[in-house]
Every structure is written in C-alpha cells, then in structure tokens.
C-alpha positions in Angstrom: -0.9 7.7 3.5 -2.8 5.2 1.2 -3.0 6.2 -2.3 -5.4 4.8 -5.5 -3.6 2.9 -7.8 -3.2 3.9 -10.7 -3.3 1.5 -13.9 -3.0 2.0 -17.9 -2.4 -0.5 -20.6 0.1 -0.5 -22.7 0.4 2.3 -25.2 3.1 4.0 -27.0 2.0 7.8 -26.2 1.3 6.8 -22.6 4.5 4.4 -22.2 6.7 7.7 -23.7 5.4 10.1 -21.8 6.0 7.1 -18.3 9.4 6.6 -19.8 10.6 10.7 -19.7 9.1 10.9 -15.8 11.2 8.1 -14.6 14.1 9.5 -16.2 13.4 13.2 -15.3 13.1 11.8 -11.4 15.9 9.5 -11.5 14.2 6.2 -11.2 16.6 3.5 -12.0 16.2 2.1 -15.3 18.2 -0.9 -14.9 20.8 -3.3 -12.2 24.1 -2.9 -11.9 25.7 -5.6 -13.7 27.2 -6.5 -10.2 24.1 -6.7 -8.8 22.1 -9.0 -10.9 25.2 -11.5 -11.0 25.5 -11.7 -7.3 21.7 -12.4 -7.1 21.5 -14.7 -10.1 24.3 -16.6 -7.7 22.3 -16.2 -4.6 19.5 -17.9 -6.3 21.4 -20.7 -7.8 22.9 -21.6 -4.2 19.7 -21.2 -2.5 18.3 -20.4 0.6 20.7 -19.4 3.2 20.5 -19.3 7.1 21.4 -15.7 7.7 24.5 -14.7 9.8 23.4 -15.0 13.6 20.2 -16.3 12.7 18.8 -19.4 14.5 19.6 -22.7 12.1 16.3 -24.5 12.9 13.9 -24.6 9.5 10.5 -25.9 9.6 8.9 -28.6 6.4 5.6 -27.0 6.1 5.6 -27.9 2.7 2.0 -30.1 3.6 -0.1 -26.6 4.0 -2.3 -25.5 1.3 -1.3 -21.9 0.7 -2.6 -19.5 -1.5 -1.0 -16.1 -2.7 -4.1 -13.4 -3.5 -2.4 -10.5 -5.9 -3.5 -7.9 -8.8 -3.7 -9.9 -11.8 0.2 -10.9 -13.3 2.1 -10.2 -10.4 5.4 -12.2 -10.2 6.8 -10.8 -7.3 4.7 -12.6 -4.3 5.2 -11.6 -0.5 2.5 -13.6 0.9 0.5 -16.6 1.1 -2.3 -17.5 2.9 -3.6 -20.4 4.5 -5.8 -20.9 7.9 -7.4 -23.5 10.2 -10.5 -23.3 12.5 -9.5 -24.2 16.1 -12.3 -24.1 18.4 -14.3 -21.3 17.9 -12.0 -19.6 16.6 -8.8 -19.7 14.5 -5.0 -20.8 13.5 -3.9 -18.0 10.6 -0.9 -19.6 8.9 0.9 -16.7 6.8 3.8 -17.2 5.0 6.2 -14.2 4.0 9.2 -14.2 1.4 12.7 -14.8 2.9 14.6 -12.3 1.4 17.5 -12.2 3.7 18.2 -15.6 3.0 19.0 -14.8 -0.5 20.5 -11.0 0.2 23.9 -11.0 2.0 23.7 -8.3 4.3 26.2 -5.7 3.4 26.4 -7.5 -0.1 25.8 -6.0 -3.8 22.5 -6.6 -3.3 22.1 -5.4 -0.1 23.9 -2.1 -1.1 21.5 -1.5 -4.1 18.0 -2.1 -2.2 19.1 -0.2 0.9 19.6 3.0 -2.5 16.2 1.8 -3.8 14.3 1.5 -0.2 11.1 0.2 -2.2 10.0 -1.4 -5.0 8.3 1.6 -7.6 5.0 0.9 -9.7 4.5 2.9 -12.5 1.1 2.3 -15.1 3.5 0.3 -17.1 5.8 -1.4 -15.5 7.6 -1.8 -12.0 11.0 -1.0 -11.0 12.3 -3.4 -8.7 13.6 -3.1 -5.2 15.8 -6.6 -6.1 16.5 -8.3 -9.4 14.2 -10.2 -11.1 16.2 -13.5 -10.4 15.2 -13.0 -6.4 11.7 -10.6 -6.6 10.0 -12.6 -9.5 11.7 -16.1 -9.0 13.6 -17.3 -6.3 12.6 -15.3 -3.3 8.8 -15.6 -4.7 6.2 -17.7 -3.2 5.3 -18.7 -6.8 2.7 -21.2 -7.5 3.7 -25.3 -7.1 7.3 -24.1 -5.9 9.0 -25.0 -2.8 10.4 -21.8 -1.1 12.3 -20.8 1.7 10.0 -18.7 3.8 9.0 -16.7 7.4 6.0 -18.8 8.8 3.3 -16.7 10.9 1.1 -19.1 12.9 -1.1 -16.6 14.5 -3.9 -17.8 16.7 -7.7 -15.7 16.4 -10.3 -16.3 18.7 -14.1 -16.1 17.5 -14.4 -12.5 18.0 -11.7 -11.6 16.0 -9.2 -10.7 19.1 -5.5 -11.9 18.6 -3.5 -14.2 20.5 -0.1 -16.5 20.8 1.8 -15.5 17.6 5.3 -17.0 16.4 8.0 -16.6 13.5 9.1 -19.4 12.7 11.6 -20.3 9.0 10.2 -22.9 7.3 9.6 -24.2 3.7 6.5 -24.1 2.0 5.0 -24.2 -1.0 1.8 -22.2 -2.5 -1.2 -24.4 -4.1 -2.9 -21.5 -5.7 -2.2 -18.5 -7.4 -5.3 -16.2 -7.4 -5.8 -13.0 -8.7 -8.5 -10.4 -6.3 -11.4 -10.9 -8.9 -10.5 -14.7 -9.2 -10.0 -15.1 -5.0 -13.5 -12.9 -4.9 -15.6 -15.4 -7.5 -14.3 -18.4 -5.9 -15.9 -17.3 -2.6 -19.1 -18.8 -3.9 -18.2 -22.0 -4.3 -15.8 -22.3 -1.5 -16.5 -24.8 1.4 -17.1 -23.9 5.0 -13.3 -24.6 5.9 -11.8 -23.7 2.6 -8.7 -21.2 2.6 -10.8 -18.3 0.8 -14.2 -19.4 3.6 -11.9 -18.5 6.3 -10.0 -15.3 4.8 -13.6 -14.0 4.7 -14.7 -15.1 8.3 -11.6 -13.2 9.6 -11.2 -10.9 7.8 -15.2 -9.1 8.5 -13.8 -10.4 12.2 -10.8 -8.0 12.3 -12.7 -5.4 10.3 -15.2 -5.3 13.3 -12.4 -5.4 15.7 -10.7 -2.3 13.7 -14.4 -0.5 14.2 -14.4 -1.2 17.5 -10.8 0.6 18.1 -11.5 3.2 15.7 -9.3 2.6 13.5 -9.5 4.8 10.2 -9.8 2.6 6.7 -10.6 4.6 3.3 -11.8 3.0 0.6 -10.2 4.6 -2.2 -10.4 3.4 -5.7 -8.0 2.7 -8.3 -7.6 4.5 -11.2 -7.4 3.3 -14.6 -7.0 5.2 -17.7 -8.9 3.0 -20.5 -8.8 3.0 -24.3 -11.9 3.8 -25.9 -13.7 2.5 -29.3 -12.9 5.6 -31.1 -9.3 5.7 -30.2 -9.8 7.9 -27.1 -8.7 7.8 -23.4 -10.7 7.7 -21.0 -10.4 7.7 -17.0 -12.4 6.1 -14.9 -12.4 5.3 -11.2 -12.4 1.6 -10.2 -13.9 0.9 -6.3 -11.7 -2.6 -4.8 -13.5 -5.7 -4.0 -14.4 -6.8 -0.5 -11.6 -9.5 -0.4 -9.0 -6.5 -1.2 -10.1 -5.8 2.5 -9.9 -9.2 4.0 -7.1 -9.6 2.6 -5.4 -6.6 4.0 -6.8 -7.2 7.1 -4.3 -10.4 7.3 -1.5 -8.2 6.2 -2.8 -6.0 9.1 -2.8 -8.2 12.2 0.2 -9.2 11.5 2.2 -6.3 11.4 0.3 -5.3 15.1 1.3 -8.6 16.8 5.1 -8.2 15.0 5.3 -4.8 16.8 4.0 -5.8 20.2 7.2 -8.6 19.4 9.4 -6.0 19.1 8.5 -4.0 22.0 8.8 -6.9 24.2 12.1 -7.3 23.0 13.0 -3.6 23.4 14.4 -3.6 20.1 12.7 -3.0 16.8 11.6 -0.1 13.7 7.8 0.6 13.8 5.4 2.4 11.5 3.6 5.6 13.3 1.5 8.4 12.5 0.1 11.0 14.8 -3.8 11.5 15.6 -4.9 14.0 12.8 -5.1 18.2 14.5 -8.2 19.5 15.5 -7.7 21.8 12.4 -7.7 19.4 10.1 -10.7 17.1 11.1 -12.7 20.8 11.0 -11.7 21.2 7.4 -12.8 17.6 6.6 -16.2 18.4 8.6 -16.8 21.7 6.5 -15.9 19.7 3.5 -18.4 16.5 3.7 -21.3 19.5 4.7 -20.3 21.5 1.8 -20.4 18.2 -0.8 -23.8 17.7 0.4 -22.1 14.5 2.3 -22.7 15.1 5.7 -21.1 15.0 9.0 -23.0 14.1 12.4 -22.4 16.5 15.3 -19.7 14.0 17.4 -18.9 11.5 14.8 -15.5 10.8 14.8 -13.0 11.2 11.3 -12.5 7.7 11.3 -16.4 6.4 11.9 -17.3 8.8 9.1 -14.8 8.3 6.6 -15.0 4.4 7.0 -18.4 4.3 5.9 -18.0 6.2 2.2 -17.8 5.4 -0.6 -15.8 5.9 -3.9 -19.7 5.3 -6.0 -20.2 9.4 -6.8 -18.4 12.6 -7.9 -19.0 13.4 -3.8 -17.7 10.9 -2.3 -14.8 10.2 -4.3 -13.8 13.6 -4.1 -14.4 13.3 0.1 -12.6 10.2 -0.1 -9.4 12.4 -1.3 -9.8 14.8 0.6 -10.1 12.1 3.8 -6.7 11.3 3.0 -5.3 14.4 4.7 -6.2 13.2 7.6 -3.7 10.1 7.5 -0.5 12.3 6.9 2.8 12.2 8.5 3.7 8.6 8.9 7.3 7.8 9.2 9.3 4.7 10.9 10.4 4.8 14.2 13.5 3.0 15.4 14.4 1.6 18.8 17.0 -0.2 20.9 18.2 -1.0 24.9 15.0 -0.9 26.1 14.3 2.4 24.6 10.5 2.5 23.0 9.4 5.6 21.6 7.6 7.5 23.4 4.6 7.7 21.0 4.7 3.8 19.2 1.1 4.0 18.0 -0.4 4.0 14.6 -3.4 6.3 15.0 -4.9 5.3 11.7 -4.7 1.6 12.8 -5.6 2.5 16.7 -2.9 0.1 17.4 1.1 -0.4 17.3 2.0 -1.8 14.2 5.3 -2.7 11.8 6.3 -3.3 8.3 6.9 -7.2 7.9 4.9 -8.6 5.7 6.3 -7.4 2.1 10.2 -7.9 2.5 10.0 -8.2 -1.5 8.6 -4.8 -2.1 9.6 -2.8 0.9 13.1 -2.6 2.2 13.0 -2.5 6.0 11.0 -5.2 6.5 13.4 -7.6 5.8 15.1 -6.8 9.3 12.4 -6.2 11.2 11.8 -10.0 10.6 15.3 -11.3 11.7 14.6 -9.0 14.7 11.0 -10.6 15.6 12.3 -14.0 14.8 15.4 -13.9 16.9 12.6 -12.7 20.4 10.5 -15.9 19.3 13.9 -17.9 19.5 14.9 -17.0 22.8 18.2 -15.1 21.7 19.8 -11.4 20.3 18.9 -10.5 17.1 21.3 -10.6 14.3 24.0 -8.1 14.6 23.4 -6.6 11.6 19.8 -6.1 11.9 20.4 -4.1 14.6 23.1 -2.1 13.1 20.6 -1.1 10.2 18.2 0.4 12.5 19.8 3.7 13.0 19.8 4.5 8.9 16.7 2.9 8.2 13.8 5.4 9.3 15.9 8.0 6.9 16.2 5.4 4.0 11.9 4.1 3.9 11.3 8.1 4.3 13.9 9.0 1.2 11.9 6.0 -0.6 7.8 7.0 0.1 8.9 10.8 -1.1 10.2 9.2 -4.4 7.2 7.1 -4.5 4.9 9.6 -4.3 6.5 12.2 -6.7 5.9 9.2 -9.2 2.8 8.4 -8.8 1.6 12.3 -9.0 3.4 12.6 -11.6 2.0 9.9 -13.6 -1.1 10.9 -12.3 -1.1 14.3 -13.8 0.5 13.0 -17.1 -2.1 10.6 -17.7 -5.0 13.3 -16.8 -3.5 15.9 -19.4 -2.9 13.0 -22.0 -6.8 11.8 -21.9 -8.2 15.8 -21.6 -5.9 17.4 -24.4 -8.7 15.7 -27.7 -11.0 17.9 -25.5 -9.8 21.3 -25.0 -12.8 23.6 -25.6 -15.3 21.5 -23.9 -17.2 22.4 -21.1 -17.2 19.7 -18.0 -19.5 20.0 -15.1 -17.6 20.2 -11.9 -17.8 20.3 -8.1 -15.6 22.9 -5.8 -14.2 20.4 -3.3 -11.0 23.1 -2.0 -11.2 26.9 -1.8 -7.7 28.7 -1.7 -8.7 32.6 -0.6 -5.1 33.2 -0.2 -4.2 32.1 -4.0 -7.8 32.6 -5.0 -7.4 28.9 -6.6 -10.4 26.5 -6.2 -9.8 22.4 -6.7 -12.3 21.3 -8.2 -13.3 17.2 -8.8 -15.2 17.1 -12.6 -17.6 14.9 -12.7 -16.3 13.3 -16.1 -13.8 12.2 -16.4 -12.1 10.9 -13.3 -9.8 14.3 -13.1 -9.2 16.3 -9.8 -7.6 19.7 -11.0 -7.2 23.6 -10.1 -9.2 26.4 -11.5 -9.1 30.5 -11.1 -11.7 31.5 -9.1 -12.3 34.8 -10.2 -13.7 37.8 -9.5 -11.6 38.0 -6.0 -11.4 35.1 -2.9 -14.4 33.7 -2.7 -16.4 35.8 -4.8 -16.7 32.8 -7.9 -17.5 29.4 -5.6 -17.5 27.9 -2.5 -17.2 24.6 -1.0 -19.4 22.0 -2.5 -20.7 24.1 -5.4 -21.7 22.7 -8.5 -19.9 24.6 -11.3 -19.2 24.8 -15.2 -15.6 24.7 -16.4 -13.8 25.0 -19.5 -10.7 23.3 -20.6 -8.5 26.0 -22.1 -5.2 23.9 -22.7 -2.9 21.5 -22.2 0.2 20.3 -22.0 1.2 16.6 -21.3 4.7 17.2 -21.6 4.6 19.8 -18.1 1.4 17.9 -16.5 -0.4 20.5 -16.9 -4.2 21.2 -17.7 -5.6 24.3 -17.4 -9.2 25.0 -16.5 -11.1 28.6 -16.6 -15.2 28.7 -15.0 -17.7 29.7 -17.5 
C-alpha cells in the first residue's frame, strides 16, 4: 500500500524524539561487527559470479545511464538509459547486483534476510546492507564501473511491451540526477536524449496503465519545515511528473520479470486482491460527502487516478483512497505450481519485486531466478531454496516499516501542534466512527490528519464531509498523541 513520504531536517528535538522510536520498535542501530567485515571484504574482492549462476558478463560500459533519485541518495538501485527503435523503443535498465557481493547463506546474507528491507526514517536510513555494499560498491554511483543486472526491454509506439532479457553486465552511470534536477533538464533535453525518452514512455505506459485500469494515487510527501520564528510547520508536498515516469520504468519491469517467472514455473510475486464491494462504497460515500464527487459507474481506480493532493479534500480523499490498495503480500511458487490468483489488481497486471535489490530483500533472488529462464538453464539452488521463507520474511519487514513511519508520523504532528495548544483549527470530517463515536478529521492547517470526540452521541456532532471547528486541548510528543475537542 503506497504511503507519503515523510521528510524533516535535521533538528535536535525532532532527531531525539526519531532516536527513542527506533529504539522503542527495535530498529537496528548499528552492524554486527561480523557483518560489516565480511562486506567491507566482499567489496574489496569485487564482483562475483554467484554459485550456479551463468558465467557470461556483458561490457555495457559504452551506454549512457543515468540514475534519477530524491536528492543525496547514495544507495542507487537503478539507472536509466533508452533508444528509439522504429517507432518505438529499446528501454536499457540497469539494476544493482547485490548477489554478486552477498554470499548466499553468508554474514551478510544472514543479517538482510533479519532486516527484509531497508527503513527510512525523517533523519536518516537504516540499511538493509552495510554502507560498504548499499552506498558504494553495489551502487550504481556516478562515473563508476559496476557490476550490474541489464534489462533490455523492447516498447512499441503505443506503449505495449515486448522481447525482454536479463542479462549481467557492467556498466557505468553518466549522470547522477536528483527528481527536481531530472524534471528541469526536460526542457532542454534533445529529441533522443535519455530524460526525452523517459518522458515519451513513460505518458506511454501511463496511458497503457489507464487503459487496464490500473489504480495510481498521487499522494504527496510530507515534510515538516522550520519556520522564521523558530516554529514547525507541516506542509504537504505534491511529486513531480517525472516521479511518475520514472516509476512507470520501475513498473514494466517488474510485469515482464513476472510473466518470466511464470514461464519458468518458478518464482515469488507481488499480489493484492481487487478491493470488496464494501470498501469501494465507503470510498463513494466519502468523495460525495467531501464535496469531491463520484460518477454513478466510475470505477475506484478511474476516480482516484484523476485527484489530486492541491486541497484539504482531496488530500484527505487521497488517504482515504489508500484503503482500497490493502492486503498485498508475496506469493511464492515452484514445479509448475502458479498461484492460483498471480495478479496485482492495483497494477491490472502480474507483477514482481526486482528492481531495488539494494533496498528490498527478495528481490535479489527473484533476479537469479529470471536470469537463469533467460539463460536457458535451473535457477540457482539457493534461490529456490529461499522461496519457501521469503513471503514470511518481506511481510515481517512492510509491518515494521509501517509501524515506523506512523510513528514518526504522529511524533512529528504532536511536535509541530504542541506551541499551539489552545488554538482553534478549521477542520473537515473525512471518517465517522458511530460505534466509538470518534470522527477523523483532516484540519485544514497544518498538514495533520487526527481523531476527535464527536459528542453529543453517534452521529449527533458531524457527518462525513462536514466543515467543523476544533480545538487543540493537549499534547504529548513523547506518546504521539494530540488531542482534539469540537468547539
């Protein structure tokens, strides 16, 4: 389920307060000492073919890549680079080779199958390797030569997908852009320039992901910001269009990797069941009620797709949206077995986890898997092997990942509101609770989505979509807690 990000600079209240969560949900704080010598070794080796992988390694050192992050990120999954061909197009997409710097069932190995994924908190990030492989060695840093997993991908001119290979190969990235610098240099970018192209396919594949119905929210990040006086503030931050072009690269090729792995009759793919009836009624009720709107037979996924993170409203629907997108989990399969519902509703496709082996633990095999059908010949051993633990390992991770991030969430929100207690904030009901006569309400400023009384007896104080006054009463950063009465 996609979440806003959530940033903050630096701060000594903020980065106290960050410091206590991780440590009250057992986030690691640092490497074994075991761990960061075996992977300061790995590095200083280099680049291994892993065990029962195919030897053959590609010098596509002469491509032009170009890795598009958030500003200062170190730890670089992907790189970019693509080709018109015909009408259409060759994507070239390079992804980190982790595995041939982790030894399976090594110290490192061990450590990142505990960790499952890389966390992010407002601060700072908690690895899912050590620094000497997720910021240096295994990363497709700028003007280095890496060891990596080459996608050649081919496009046609409406956006359709077609031949697709894994291939290892080293490369080496040209450019290191950040969103907003990738987004400015659109404008002086040439008709077959790297960033030209990103754009052409990606509003391609957006098109293609209408026409399927796929489901994409546009939620924003959020940042908490100093003010002049001293203050915090939190505002809501909507992402760029090459955020989406971007992702939509990320995207196609984690759909052709699964149809790969269900060729083969052996991979791990990411699912989610179609949203209940019950829940795409409470979303309807909920856009009428916010005064958004919801045309009699429009799907969840048309309607959602076209919002917008630009009011109160819609930021609030956007959230709400979100419930639509739960229960995803990873899917394992072997002998021929597929599961016996692969899909992705909110993707309208089949689709798998490859493209982040950095950041996200299970990708790494599902790579060695896809690359060993586009060989000809049986996966690695211990690929295979991992599949049985690994839908129970990414689910243990994404719970620990969320508990962070609403944790740090709510922290931040009672930090920035506590100078206020007393004031008054206009608010609008977005979530009526008649069985704990609770409302959720979304105020209009600041950025703060929080739970309110209602008073007087269910459904006697508000309803959906009404505009109401609220007063902040207390808080308390230390339990994340802010407490709201109506006036």
């Amino acid at each position: 389920m996609p979440r806003p990000i959530v940033r903050c600079r630096p701060d000594p209240v903020m980065v106290a307060g960050f410091d206590r969560i991780r440590t009250e949900l057992n986030v690691p704080a640092a490497f074994p000492e075991v761990v960061l010598q075996s992977a300061t070794d790995s590095v200083a080796v280099g680049p291994r073919i892993p065990p029962g992988a195919d030897s053959a390694v590609l010098d596509a050192r002469d491509l032009p890549f170009v890795t598009i992050d958030p500003p200062g990120s170190t730890d670089l999954d992907q790189a970019f680079f693509a080709r018109r061909r015909g009408d259409g197009y060759t994507v070239f997409y390079a992804i980190a080779d982790v595995a041939a710097l982790v030894a399976p069932g090594g110290a490192v190995d061990i450590e990142a199958r505990d960790r499952g994924l890389t966390l992010y908190s407002p601060d700072l990030r908690t690895s899912l390797h050590p620094e000497s492989i997720n910021e240096d060695g295994g990363s497709l840093l700028q003007g280095q030569d890496r060891r990596a997993l080459l996608w050649t991908i081919e496009v046609d001119g409406d956006g359709v997908l077609g031949d697709a290979r894994l291939e290892r190969a080293d490369v080496r990235t040209r450019h290191q852009l950040s969103y907003r610098a990738a987004q400015a240099g659109m404008a002086s970018a040439g008709p077959d320039d790297a960033l030209t192209l990103l754009r052409e396919i990606g509003e391609l594949r957006e098109a293609q992901e209408r026409q399927r119905g796929a489901v994409s929210l546009a939620l924003p990040s959020q940042e908490v910001v100093h003010q002049p006086d001293g203050s915090f503030a939190i505002l809501f931050d909507e992402s760029l269009p090459i955020e989406g072009w971007n992702a939509q690269i990320s995207l196609l090729t984690g759909i052709v990797a699964s149809r790969i792995m269900l060729d083969a009759g052996v991979g791990l793919l990411r699912t989610l069941p179609e949203p209940d009836d019950r829940t795409v009624d409470q979303l309807r009720r909920t856009a009428n009620a916010l005064g958004i709107g919801w045309r009699r037979g429009q799907s969840y996924a048309d309607r959602v797709r076209s919002l917008r993170p630009d009011t109160p409203e819609t930021a609030a629907m956007l959230s709400q949206a979100a419930r639509g997108l739960r229960g995803a989990g990873y899917v394992a399969f072997a002998d021929d077995d597929p599961p016996s519902d692969p899909r992705h509703s909110a993707i309208a496709s089949t689709y798998a986890h490859v493209t982040a082996p950095l950041r996200r633990l299970c990708d790494r095999f599902a790579n060695e898997i896809v690359m060993a059908h586009c060989a000809d010949h049986a996966p690695p051993a211990w690929a295979v092997e991992a599949l049985e633990e690994l839908p129970s390992l990414m689910g243990s991770a994404k719970n620990r990942d969320r508990n962070l991030e609403r944790a740090m969430v709510d922290f931040m929100e009672a930090t920035v509101l506590t100078p206020r207690v007393g004031e008054t904030f206009a608010a609008v009901v977005t979530d009526v609770d008649d069985e704990r006569n609770r409302l959720r309400i979304q105020l209009r400023e600041p950025a703060v989505v929080a739970r309110v009384d209602a008073g007087g007896g269910p459904g006697k104080a508000a309803e959906l979509g009404d505009e109401i006054t609220v007063r902040l009463v207390a808080t308390d950063p230390g339990e994340r807690r802010v407490d709201f009465t109506i006036v």
